[in-house]
C-alpha positions as CSV (number, residue, x, y, z in Angstrom):
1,X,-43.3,54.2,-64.6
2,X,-41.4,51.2,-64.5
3,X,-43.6,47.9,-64.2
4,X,-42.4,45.6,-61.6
5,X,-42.2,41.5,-62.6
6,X,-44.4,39.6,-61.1
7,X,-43.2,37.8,-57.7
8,X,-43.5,34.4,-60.1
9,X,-41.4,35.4,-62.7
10,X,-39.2,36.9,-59.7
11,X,-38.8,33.8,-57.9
12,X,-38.5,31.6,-61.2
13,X,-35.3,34.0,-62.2
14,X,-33.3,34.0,-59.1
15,X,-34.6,29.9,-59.0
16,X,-33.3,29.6,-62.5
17,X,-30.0,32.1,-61.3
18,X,-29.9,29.8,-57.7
19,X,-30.2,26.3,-60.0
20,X,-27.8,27.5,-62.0
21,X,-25.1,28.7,-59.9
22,X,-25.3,25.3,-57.8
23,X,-25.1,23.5,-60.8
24,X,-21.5,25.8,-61.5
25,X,-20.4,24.8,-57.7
26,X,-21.3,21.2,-58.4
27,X,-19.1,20.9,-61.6
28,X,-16.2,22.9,-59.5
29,X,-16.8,20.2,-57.2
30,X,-16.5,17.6,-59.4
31,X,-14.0,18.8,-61.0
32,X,-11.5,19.2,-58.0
33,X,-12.8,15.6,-57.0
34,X,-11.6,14.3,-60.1
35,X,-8.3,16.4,-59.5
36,X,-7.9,14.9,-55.8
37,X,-8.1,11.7,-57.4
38,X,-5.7,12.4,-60.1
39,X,-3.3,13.6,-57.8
40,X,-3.8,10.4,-56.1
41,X,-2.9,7.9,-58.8
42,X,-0.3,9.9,-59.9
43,X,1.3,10.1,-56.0
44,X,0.5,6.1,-56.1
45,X,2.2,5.6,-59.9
46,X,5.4,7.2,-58.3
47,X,5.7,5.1,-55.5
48,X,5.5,2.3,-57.4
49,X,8.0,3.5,-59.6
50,X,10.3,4.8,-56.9
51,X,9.9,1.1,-55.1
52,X,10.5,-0.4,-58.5
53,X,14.0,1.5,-58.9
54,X,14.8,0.6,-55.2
55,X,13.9,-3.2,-56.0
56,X,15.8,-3.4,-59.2
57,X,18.6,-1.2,-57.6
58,X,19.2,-3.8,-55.2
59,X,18.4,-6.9,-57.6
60,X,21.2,-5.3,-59.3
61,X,23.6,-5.4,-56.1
62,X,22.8,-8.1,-55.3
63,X,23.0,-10.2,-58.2
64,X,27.3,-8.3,-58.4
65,X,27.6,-9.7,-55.1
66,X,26.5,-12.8,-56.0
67,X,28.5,-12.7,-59.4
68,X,31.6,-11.8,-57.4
69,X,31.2,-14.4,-54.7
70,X,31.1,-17.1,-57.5
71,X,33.7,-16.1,-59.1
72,X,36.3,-16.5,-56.0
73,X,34.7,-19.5,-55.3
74,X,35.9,-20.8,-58.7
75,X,39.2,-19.5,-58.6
76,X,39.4,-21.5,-55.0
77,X,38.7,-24.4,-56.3
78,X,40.9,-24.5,-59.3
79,X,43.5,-23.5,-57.5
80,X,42.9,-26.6,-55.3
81,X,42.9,-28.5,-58.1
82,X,46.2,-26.7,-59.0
83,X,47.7,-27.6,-55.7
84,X,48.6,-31.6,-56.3
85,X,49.9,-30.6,-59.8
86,X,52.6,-28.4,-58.0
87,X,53.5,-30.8,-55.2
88,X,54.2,-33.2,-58.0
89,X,56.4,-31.4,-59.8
90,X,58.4,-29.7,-57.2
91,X,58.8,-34.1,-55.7
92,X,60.2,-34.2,-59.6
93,X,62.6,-31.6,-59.5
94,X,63.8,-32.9,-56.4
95,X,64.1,-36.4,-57.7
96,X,66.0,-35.1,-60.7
97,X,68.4,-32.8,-58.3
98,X,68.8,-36.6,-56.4
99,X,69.9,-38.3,-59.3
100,X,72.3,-35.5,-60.6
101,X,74.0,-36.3,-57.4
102,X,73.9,-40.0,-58.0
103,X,74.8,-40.6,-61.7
104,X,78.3,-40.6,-62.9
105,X,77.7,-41.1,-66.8
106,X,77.7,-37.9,-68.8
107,X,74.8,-38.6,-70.7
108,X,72.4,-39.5,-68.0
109,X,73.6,-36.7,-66.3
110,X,72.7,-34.0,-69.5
111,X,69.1,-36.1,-69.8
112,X,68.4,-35.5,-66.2
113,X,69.0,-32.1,-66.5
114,X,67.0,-31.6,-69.9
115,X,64.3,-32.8,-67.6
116,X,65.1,-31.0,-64.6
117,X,64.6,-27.9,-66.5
118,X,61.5,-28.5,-68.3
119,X,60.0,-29.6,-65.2
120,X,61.2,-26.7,-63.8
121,X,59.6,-24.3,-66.3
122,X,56.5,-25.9,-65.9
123,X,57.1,-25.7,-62.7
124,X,57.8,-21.7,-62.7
125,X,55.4,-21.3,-65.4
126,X,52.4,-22.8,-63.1
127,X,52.9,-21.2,-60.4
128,X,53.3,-17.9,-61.8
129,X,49.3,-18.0,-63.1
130,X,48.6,-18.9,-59.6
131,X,50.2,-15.9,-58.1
132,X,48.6,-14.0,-60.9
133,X,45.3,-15.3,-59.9
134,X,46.2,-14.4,-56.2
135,X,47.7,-17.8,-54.7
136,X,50.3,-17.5,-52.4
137,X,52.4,-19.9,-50.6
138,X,53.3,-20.3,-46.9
139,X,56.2,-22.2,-45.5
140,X,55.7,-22.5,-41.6
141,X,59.3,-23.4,-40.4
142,X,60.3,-21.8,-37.0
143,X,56.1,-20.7,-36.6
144,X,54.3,-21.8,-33.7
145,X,52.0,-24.2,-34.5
146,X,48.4,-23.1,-35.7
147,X,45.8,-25.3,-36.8
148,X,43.9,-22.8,-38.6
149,X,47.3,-22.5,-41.2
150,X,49.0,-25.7,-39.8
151,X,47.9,-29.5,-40.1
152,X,51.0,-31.6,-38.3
153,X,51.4,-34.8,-39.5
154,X,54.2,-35.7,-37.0
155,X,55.9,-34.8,-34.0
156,X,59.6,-35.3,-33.1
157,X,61.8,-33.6,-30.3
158,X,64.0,-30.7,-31.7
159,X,67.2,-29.6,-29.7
160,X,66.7,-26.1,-29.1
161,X,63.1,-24.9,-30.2
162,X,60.1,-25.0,-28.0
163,X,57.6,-27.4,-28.1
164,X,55.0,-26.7,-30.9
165,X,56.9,-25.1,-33.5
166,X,56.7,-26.0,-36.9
167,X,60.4,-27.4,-37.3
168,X,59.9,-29.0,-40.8
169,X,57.5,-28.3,-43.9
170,X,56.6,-31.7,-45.8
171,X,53.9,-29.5,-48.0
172,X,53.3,-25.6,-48.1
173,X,50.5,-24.1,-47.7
174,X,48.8,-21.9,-49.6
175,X,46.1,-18.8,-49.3
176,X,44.0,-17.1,-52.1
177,X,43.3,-13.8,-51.1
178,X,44.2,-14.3,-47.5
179,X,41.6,-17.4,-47.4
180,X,43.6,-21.0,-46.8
181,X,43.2,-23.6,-49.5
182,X,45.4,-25.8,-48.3
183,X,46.8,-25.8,-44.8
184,X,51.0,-26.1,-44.5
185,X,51.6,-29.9,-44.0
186,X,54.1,-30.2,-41.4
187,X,56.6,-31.7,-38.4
188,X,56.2,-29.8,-34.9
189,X,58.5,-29.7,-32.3
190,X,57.9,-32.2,-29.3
């Protein structure tokens, strides 16, 4: 015969078995709590760093852009600053192709010309660095007059041509990079 445990010891085992197993299901629970929450730091942590590359990726555009901008602003401005040096010397060269003209004496004739020609490297030399830093010049003549390339400084009737055309250039213009530094100083047709 097989004895039978008491209905105590009965309850206390499947109790004990009951306490036990909901003890197990609390800890699973716990445990994919803490896992829920794990995943959630970790999903927060890489969208900070995936904002973080997106905020330095355009710091870093921006800050080229930036970089780039200056820089053409600085080559603008020196080659303003360029601009007067060039009209000077081009009002020498034509002084010193005057006075060849003029001058009779051999010797003032060869010292003109010494100086014609090292004005006239300077000259060439200058604005070859300003055409390798992207200046160009514009000479108007026979244009229609345009105040956005254009400042007129006179008018005078002109035979034969319309009335606002550029009929003479007193100072080219010049552009860097399609921009105007300097609008074409000139004489339009009345």
């Amino acid at each position: 015969m097989t004895e039978k445990p008491a209905p105590e010891a009965e309850e206390r085992t499947q109790t004990e078995g009951e306490r036990e197993q909901q003890e197990a299901e609390e800890l699973v629970e716990r445990d994919l709590d803490e896992l829920g929450e794990a995943k959630r730091e970790r999903d927060e942590y890489l969208e900070l760093a995936q904002r973080t590359r997106a905020d330095f990726e355009n710091y870093r555009k921006r800050v080229a852009k930036e970089t780039s901008e200056a820089l053409a602003r600085g080559k603008a401005e020196l080659a303003r600053e360029l601009l007067p040096v060039i009209d000077n010397l081009e009002r020498a060269l034509q002084v010193g192709v005057d006075a060849r003209a003029r001058d009779s004496a051999t010797r003032l004739r060869e010292s003109h010309e010494a100086l014609a020609r090292g004005v006239a490297m300077v000259h060439d030399e200058l604005r070859g660095r300003l055409e390798n830093a992207g200046v160009e010049s514009f000479d108007p003549v026979g244009e229609r007059f345009d105040p956005q390339l254009h400042e007129a400084l006179s008018t005078r009737p002109e035979e034969g041509t319309d009335p606002g055309v550029v009929v003479e250039t007193l100072e080219k213009g010049y552009r860097l990079d399609g921009q105007v530094l300097r609008p074409a100083r000139v004489v339009v047709s009345a």
